[in-house]
C-alpha positions as CSV (number, residue, x, y, z in Angstrom):
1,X,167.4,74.3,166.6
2,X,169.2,75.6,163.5
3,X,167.8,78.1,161.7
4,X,167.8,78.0,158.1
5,X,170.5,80.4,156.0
6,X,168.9,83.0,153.6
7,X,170.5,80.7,150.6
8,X,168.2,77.8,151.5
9,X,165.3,79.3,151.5
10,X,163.7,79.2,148.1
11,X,162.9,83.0,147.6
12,X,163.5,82.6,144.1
13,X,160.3,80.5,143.5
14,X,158.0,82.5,145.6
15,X,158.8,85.9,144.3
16,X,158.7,84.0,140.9
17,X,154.8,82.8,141.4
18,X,154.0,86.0,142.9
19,X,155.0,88.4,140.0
20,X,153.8,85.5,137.2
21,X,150.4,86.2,139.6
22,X,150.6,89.9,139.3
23,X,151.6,89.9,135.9
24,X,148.5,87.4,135.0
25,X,146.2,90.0,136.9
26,X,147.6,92.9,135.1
27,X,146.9,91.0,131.8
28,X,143.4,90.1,132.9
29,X,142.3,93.6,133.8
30,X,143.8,94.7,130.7
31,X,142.0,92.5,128.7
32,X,138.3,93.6,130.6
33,X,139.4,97.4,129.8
34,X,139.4,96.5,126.1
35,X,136.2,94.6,126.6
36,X,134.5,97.4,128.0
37,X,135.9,100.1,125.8
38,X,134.4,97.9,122.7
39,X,130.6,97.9,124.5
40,X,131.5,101.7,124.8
41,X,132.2,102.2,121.6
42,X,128.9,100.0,120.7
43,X,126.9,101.5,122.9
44,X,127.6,104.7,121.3
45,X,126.8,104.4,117.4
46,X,123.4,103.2,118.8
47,X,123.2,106.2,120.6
48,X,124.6,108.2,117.4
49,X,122.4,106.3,115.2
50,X,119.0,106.9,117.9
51,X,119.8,110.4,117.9
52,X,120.1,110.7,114.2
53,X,117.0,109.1,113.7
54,X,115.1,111.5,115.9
55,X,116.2,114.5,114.2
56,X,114.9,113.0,110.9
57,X,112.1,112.4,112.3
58,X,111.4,115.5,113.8
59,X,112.3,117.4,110.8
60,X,110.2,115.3,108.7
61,X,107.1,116.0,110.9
62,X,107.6,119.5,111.0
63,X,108.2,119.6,106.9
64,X,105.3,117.7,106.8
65,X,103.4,119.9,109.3
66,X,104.1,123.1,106.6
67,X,103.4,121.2,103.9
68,X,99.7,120.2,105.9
69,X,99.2,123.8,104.7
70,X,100.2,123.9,101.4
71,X,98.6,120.2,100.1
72,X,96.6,119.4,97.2
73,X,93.8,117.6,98.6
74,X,90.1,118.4,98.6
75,X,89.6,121.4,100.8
76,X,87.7,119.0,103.4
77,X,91.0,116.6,103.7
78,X,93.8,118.8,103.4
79,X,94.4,118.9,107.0
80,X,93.3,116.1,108.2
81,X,95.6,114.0,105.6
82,X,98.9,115.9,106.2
83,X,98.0,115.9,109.8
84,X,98.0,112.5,110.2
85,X,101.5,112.2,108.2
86,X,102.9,114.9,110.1
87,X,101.9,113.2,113.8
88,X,102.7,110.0,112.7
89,X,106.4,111.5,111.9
90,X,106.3,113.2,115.4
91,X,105.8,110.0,117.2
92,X,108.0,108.4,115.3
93,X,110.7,111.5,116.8
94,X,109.3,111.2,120.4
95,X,110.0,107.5,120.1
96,X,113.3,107.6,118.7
97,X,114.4,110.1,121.7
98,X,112.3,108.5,124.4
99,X,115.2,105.1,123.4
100,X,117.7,107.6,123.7
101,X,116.9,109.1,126.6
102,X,117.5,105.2,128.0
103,X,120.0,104.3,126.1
104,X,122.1,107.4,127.7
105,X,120.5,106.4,131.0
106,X,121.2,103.1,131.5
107,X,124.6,103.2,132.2
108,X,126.4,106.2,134.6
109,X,129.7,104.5,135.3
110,X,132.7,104.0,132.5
111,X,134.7,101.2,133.2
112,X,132.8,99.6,136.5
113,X,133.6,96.5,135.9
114,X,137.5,97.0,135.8
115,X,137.3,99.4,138.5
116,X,135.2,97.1,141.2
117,X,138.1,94.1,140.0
118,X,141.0,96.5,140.6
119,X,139.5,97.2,143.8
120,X,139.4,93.7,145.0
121,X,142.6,93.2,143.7
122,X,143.8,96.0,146.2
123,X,142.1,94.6,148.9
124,X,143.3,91.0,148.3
125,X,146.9,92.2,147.6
């Protein structure tokens, strides 16, 4: 039995396929990064934009809770008509924060999805 010189073999081919396969993976996880760093980016103007819309809110319902005192309405509804404004502006705040609150709960890991594919990629490799 003869065994085969290191010319014959076709090492050329194989090395070929397997850094065309790497370089293929590479591209692939590169291209999920970028995916995930655009919902990140996303995910945080809706958190900016939540945020902001609290704080107007709030502010609102306190300006409105002062201003409760200071009304000109009959002495029977003063308080009763700016009070209904001003909770009306507070839940309108609690709501805003309470979608915050989720939004900045609902997701603890950066990048999971490139980092569970790199990981089988490691254990495949």
């Amino acid at each position: 039995m003869k065994l085969p010189l290191l010319e014959d073999l076709d090492l050329g081919g194989t090395s070929g396929r397997i850094a065309e396969a790497l370089a293929q993976t590479l591209k692939d996880r590169i291209e999920l990064l970028g995916l995930e760093l655009r919902e990140d980016k996303i995910r945080l103007v809706q958190v900016l934009i939540l945020a902001c819309c609290g704080v107007v809110f709030g502010l609102l319902g306190l300006i409105l809770g002062i201003l409760a005192l200071l009304a000109i309405l009959p002495i029977e509804w003063r308080a009763a008509g700016m009070g209904v404004l001003a909770g009306a502006c507070i839940v309108a705040a609690v709501w805003a924060f309470a979608g915050l609150k989720h939004r900045l709960a609902g997701r603890k890991n950066m990048f999971a999805q490139t980092l569970a594919e790199l990981e089988k990629d490691k254990q495949c490799f």
